[in-house]
C-alpha positions as CSV (number, residue, x, y, z in Angstrom):
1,X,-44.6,-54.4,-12.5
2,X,-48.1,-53.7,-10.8
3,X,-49.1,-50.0,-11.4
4,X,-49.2,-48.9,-7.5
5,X,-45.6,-50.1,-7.2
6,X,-44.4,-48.4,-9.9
7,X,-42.9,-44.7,-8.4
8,X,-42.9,-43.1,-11.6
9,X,-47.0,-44.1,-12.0
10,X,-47.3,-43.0,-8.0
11,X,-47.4,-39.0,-9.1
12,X,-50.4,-39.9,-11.5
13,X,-52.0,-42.2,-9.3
14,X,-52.1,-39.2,-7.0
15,X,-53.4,-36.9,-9.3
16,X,-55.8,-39.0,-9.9
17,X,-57.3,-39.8,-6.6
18,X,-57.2,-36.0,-5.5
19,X,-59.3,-35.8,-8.9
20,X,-62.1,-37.8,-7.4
21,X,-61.7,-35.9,-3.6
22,X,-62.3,-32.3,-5.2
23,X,-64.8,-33.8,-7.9
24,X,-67.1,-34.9,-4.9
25,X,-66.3,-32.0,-2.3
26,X,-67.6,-29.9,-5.3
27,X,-70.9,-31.6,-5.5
28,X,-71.3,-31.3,-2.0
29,X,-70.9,-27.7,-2.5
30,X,-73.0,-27.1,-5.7
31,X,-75.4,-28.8,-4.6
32,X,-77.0,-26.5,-2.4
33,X,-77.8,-24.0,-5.2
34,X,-80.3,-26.2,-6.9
35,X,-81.7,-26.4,-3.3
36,X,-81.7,-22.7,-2.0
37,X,-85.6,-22.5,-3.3
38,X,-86.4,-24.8,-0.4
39,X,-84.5,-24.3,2.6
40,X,-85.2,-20.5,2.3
41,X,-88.8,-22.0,2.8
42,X,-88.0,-24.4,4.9
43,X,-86.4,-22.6,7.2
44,X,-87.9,-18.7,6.7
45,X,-84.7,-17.2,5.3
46,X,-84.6,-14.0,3.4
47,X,-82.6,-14.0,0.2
48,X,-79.3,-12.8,2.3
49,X,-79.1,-15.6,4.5
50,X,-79.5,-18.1,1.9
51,X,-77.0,-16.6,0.1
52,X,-74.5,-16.8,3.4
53,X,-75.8,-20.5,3.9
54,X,-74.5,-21.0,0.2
55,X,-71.3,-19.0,0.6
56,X,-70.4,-20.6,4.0
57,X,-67.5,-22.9,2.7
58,X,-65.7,-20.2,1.2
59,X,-66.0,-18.0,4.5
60,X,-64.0,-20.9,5.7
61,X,-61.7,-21.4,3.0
62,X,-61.2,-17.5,2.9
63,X,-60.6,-17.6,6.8
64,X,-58.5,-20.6,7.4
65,X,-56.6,-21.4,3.7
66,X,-53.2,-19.7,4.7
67,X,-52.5,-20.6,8.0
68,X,-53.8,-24.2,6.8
69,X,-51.7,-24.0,4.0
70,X,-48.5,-23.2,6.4
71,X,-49.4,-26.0,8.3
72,X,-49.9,-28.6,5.4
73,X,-46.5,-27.3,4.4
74,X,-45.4,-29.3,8.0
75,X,-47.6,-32.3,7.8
76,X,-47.1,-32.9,4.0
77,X,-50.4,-33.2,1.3
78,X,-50.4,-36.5,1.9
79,X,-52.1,-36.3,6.0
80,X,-53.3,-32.9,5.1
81,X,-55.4,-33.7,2.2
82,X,-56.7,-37.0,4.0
83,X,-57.4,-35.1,6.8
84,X,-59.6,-32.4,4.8
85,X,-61.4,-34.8,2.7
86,X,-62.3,-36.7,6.5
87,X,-63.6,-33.7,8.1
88,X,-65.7,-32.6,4.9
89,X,-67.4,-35.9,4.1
90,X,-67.9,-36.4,8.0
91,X,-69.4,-33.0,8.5
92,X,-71.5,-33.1,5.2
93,X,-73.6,-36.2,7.1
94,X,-75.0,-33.5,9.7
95,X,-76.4,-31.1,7.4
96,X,-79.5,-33.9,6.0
97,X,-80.0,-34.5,10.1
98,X,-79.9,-31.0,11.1
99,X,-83.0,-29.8,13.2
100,X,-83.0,-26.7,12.6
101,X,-81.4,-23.6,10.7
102,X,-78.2,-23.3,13.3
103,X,-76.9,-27.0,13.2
104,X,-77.2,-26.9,9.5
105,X,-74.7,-23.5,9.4
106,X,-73.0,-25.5,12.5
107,X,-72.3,-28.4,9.9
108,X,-71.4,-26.6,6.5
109,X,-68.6,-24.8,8.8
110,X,-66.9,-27.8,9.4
111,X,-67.4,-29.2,5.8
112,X,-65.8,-25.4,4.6
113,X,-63.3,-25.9,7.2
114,X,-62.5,-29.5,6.0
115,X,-62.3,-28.3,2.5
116,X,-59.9,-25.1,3.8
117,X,-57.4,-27.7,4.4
118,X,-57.6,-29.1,1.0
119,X,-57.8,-26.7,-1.3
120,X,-53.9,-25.1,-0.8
121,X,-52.5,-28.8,-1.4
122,X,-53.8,-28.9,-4.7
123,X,-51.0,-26.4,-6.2
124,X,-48.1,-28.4,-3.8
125,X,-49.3,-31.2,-5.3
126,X,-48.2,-30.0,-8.8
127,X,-44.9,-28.5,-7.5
128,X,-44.1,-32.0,-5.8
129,X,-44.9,-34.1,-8.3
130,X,-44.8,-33.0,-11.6
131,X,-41.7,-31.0,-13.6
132,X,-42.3,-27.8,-14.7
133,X,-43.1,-28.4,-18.2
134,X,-46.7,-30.8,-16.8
135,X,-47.0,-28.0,-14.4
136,X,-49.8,-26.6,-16.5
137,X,-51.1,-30.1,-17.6
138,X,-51.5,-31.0,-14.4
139,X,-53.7,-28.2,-12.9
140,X,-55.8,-28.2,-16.0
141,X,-56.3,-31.6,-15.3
142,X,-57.5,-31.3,-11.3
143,X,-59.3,-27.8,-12.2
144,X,-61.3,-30.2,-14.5
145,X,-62.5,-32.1,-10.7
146,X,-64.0,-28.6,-9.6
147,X,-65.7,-27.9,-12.7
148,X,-67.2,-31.5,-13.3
149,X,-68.2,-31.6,-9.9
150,X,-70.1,-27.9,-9.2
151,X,-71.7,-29.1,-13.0
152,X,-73.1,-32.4,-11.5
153,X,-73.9,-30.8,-8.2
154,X,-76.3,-28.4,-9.9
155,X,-77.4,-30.9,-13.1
156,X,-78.2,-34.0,-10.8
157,X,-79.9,-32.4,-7.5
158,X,-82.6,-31.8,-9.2
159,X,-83.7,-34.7,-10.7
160,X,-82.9,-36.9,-7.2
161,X,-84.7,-34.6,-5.1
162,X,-87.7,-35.2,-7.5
163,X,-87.4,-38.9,-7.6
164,X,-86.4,-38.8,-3.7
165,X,-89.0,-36.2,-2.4
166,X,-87.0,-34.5,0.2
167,X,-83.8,-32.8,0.2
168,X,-82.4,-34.4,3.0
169,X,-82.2,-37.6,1.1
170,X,-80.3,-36.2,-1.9
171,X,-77.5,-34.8,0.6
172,X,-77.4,-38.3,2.6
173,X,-77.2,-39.7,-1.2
174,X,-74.4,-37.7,-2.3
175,X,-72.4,-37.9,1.2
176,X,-72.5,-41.5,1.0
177,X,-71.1,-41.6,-2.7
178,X,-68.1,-39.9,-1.5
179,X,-67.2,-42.1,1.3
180,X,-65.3,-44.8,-1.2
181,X,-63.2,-41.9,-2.9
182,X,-62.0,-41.0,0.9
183,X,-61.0,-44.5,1.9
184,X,-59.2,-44.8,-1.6
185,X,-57.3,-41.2,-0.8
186,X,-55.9,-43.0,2.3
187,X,-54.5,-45.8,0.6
188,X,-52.8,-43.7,-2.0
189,X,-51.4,-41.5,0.8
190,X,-49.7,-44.6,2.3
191,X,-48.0,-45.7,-1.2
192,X,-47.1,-42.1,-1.7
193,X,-45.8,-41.5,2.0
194,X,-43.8,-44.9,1.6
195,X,-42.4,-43.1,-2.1
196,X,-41.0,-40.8,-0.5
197,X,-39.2,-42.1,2.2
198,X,-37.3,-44.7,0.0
199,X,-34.2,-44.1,-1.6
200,X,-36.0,-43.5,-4.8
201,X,-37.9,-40.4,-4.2
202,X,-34.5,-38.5,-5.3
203,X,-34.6,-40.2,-8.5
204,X,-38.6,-38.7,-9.3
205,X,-37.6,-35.5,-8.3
206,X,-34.4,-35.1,-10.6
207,X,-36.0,-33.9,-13.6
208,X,-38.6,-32.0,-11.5
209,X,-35.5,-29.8,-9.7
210,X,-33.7,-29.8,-13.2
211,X,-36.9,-28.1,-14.4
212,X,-37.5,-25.6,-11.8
213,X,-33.4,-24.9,-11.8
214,X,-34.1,-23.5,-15.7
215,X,-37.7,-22.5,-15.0
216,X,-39.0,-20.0,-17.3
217,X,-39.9,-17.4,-14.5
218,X,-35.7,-17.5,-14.3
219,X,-34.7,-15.4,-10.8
220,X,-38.3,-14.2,-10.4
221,X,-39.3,-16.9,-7.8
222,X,-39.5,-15.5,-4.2
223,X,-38.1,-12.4,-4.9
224,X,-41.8,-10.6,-3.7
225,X,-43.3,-13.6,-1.8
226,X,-43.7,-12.9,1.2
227,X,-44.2,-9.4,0.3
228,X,-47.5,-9.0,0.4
229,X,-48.6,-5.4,-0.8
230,X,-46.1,-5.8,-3.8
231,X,-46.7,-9.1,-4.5
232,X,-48.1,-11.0,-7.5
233,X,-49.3,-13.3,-5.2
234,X,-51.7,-11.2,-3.8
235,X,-52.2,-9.5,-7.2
236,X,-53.5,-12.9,-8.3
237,X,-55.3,-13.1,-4.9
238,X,-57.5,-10.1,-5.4
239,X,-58.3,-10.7,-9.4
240,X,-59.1,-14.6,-8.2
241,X,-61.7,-12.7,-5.4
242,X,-63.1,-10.4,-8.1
243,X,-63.7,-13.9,-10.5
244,X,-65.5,-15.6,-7.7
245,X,-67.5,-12.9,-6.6
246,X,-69.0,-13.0,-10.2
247,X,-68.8,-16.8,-10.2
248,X,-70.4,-17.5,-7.6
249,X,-72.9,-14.6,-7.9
250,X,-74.2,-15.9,-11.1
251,X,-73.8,-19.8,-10.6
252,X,-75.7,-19.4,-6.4
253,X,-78.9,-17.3,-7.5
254,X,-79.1,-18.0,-11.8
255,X,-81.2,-21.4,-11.2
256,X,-83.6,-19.2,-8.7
257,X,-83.2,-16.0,-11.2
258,X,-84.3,-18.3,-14.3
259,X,-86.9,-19.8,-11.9
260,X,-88.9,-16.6,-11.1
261,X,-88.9,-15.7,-14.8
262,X,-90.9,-18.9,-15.4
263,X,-88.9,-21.1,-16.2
264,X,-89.1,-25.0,-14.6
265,X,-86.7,-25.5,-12.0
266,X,-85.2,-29.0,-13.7
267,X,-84.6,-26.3,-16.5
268,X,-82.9,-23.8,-15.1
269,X,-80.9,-25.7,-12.9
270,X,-79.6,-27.4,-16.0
271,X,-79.1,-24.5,-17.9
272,X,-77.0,-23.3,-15.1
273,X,-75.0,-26.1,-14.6
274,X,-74.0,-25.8,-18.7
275,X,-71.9,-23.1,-17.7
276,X,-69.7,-25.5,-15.6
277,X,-69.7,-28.5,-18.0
278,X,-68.0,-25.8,-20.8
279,X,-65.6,-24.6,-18.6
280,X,-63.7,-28.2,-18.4
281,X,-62.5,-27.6,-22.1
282,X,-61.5,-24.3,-20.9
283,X,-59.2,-25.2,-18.1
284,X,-57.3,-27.6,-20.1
285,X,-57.1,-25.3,-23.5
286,X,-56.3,-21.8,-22.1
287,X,-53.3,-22.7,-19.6
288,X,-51.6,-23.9,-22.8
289,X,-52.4,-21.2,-24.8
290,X,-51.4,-18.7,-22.3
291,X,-47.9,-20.9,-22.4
292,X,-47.6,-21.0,-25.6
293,X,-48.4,-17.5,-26.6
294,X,-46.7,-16.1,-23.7
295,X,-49.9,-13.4,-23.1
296,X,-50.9,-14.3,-20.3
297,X,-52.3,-11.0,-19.6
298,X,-54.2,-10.3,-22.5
299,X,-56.3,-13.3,-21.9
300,X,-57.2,-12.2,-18.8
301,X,-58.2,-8.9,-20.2
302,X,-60.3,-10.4,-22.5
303,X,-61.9,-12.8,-20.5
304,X,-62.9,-10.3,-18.3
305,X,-64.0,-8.0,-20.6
306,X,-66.2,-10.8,-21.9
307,X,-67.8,-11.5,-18.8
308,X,-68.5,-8.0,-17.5
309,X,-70.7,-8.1,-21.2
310,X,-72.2,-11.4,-20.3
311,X,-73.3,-10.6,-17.2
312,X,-75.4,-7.3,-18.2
313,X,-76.5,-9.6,-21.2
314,X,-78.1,-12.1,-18.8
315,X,-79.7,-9.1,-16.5
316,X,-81.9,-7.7,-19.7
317,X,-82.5,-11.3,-21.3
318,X,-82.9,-14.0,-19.3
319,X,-83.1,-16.3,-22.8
320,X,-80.0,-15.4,-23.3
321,X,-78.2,-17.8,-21.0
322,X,-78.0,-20.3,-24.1
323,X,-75.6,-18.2,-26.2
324,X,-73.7,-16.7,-22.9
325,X,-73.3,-19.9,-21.5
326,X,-70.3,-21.1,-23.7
327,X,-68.6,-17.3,-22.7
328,X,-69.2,-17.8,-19.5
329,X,-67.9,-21.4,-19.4
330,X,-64.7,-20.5,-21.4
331,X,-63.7,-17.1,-19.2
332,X,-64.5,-18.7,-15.8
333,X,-62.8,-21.8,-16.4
334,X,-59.5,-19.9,-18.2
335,X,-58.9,-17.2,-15.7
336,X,-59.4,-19.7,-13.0
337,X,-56.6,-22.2,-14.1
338,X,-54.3,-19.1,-14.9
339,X,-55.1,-18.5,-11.1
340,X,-54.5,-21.4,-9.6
341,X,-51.0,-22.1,-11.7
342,X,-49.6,-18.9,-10.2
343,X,-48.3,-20.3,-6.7
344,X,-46.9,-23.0,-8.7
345,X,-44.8,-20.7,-10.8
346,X,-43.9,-17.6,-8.0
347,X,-42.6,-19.4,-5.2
348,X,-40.3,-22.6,-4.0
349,X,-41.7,-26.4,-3.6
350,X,-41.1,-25.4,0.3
351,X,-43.5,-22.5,0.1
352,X,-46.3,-24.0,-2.5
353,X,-48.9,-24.0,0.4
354,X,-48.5,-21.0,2.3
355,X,-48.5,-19.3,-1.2
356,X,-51.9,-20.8,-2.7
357,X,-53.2,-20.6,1.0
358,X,-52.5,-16.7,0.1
359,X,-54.0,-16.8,-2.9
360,X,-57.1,-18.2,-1.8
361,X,-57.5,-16.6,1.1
362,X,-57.4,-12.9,-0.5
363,X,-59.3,-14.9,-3.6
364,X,-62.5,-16.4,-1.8
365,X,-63.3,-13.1,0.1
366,X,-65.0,-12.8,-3.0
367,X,-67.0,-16.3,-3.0
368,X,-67.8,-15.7,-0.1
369,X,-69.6,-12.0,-1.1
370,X,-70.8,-12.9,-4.3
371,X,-74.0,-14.5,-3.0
372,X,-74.9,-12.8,0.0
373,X,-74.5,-9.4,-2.0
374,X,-76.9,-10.7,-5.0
375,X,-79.0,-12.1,-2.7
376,X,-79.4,-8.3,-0.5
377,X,-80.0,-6.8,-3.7
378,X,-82.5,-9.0,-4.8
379,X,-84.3,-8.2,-1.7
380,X,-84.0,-4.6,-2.0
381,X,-85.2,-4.4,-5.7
382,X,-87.5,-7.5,-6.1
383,X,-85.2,-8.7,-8.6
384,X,-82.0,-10.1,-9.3
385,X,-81.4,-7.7,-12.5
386,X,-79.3,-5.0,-10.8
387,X,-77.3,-8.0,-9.0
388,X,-76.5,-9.3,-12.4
389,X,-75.7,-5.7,-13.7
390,X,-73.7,-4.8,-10.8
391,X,-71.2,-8.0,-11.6
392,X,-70.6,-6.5,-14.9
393,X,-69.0,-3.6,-13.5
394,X,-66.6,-5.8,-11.0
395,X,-65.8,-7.4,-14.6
396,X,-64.0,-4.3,-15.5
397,X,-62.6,-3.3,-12.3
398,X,-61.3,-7.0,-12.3
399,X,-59.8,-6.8,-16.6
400,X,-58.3,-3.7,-15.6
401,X,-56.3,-5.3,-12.7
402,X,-54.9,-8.1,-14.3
403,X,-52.6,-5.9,-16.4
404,X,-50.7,-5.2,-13.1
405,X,-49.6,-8.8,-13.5
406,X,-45.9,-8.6,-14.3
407,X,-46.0,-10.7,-17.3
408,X,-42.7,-10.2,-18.9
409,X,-41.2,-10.2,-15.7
410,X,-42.9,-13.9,-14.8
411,X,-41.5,-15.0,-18.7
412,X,-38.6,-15.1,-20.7
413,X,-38.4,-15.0,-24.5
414,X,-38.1,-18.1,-26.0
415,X,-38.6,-21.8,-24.6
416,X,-37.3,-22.9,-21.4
417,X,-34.8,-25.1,-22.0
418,X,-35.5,-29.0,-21.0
């Protein structure tokens, strides 16, 4: 039997290609950090601005996820993620040909936008596919995409605008390399669309449903979604905005920050992207062990704690970045899968999207902040110091609200039974 006709193969194959999607929709992203140094110049921003121009995707994700998400909910993953990836890749062709400062903003909106209606299909695609006990396999495994890709984005930029000379090649480079991974989405969709509508589709979902009968979070699903000022979902929203405010803080302006303490920028941009090549073990390690030790919580605590002393670490010794780099990876990369396995675990297959669209809207306020903030300070101080500083302290606010997390509510004692 050929692998694409195979339904049982069909969930993988899936997984798979939205792999690829997110891996290259991160690169796009990323790879505007490495080049921040010369479009500020380029076109006579101040530190702020470039900082918004970085964080521009996740204004739209933070805008646009949940009533997105609702609406993929409708449409299914399938149209919704094809759709996404589309606009994205589309969009991402304007910014090299942009001829000035506003259609370059003009295009990165409609990439963000593009990736808005991707990002809440990536927890549906778990719930649909995959029974419980792969839940946490499975986002490890397409959290890996996101990490890979900002890594690449920020390792390989470099080195292609040297060899290209001008950064509007490198973006025309990198939006042409995704094209394929698009055209390949769509031909998945159709064998997954087709999956579904034949008698079979009951048969891959039996042991799914079993699962999620006897999940371990027993009578907790939906019983605070939609809630939202009680809600874990929200809970999980705000700590996932208080982890990208200092993610995206430190991985926008660290290449720049090692930059004006002399370093080369090939260097520093690598060093920078180290952080997201260590978070890949990360993602798939800590889900499990959160599982498996059923302490959620005190990760998170931990983690955070971790990074708040990272962070100040980095502000007072820029050398430093080679022995924080495996603490940040590890803590950025765990709390962020915890994050993102949430929606899968609160709510219904029926209400996966509307529920991550929650999650990320409420969580990429803080993307979207990071930057910008960093960047103000660094142009009221002449540094980036206090910026660095400054993340440390959201570090603790953010440790000490993951303990709200209702973890003994969200497990029972014991295995789940299979």
């Amino acid at each position: 039997m050929r692998l694409g006709r195979s339904p049982n193969h069909i969930p993988w194959l899936i997984l798979g290609c939205v792999w690829l999607v997110v891996l290259f929709l991160y690169i796009l992203i990323q790879c505007i950090s490495p080049l921040l140094p010369i479009l500020i110049v380029d076109f006579e921003l101040n530190h702020f601005t470039g900082g918004f121009l970085y964080s521009l995707p996740v204004l739209m994700i933070a805008l646009f996820s949940y009533p997105l998400g609702i609406l993929s909910d409708r449409i299914g993953l399938e149209i919704a993620v094809g759709c996404g990836a589309t606009v994205a890749v589309l969009s991402s062709f304007l910014r090299p040909f942009s001829s000035n400062f506003y259609v370059f903003v003009l295009a990165t909106a409609i990439f963000g936008l593009g990736f808005a209606i991707i990002f809440p299909n990536l927890p549906k695609l778990v719930k649909e596919n995959f029974p419980q006990h792969l839940s946490a396999t499975a986002t490890g495994l397409y959290t890996t995409a996101i990490l890979l890709g900002s890594g690449l984005g920020m390792a390989l930029t470099k080195p292609i605008l040297a060899a290209t000379g001008s950064w509007r090649k490198v973006l025309i480079i990198w939006s042409l390399i995704a094209i394929p991974v698009i055209v390949l989405w769509w031909v998945i969709a159709r064998m997954s669309i087709k999956r579904k509508d034949g008698s079979g589709s009951e048969v891959l979902h039996k042991e799914s449903l079993q699962d999620r009968t006897e999940s371990p979070l027993g009578d907790y699903q939906d019983n605070h979604y939609p809630h939202p000022l009680v809600s874990s979902v929200v809970i999980a929203g705000l700590i996932l905005s208080l982890l990208n405010l200092i993610f995206y803080s430190t991985i926008g302006w660290l290449p720049t920050y090692l930059t004006e303490r002399g370093w080369d920028p090939v260097s520093a941009a690598t060093a920078t992207s180290v952080i997201s090549f260590l978070e890949i073990p990360a993602v798939l390690f800590v889900p499990v062990l959160s599982d498996r030790t059923r302490r959620r919580r005190l990760i998170m605590i931990s983690s955070f704690l971790l990074l708040a002393i990272s962070s100040v670490a980095v502000s007072l010794s820029p050398s430093s970045i080679f022995f924080i780099s495996p603490i940040l990876g590890v803590t950025f990369g765990g709390i962020f899968a915890l994050l993102l396995s949430l929606p899968v675990e609160l709510v219904k297959k029926e209400k996966v999207g509307r529920a991550a669209g929650a999650v990320i809207s409420v969580g990429y306020i803080g993307a979207l902040t990071g930057a910008p903030v960093t960047g103000y300070l660094r142009d009221l101080t002449g540094g980036f110091s206090f910026g660095f500083i400054a993340m440390g302290f959201v570090g603790l606010i953010a440790a000490g609200l993951s303990y709200m997390l209702p973890e003994k509510r969200l497990f029972k004692r014991g295995r789940p039974s299979l």
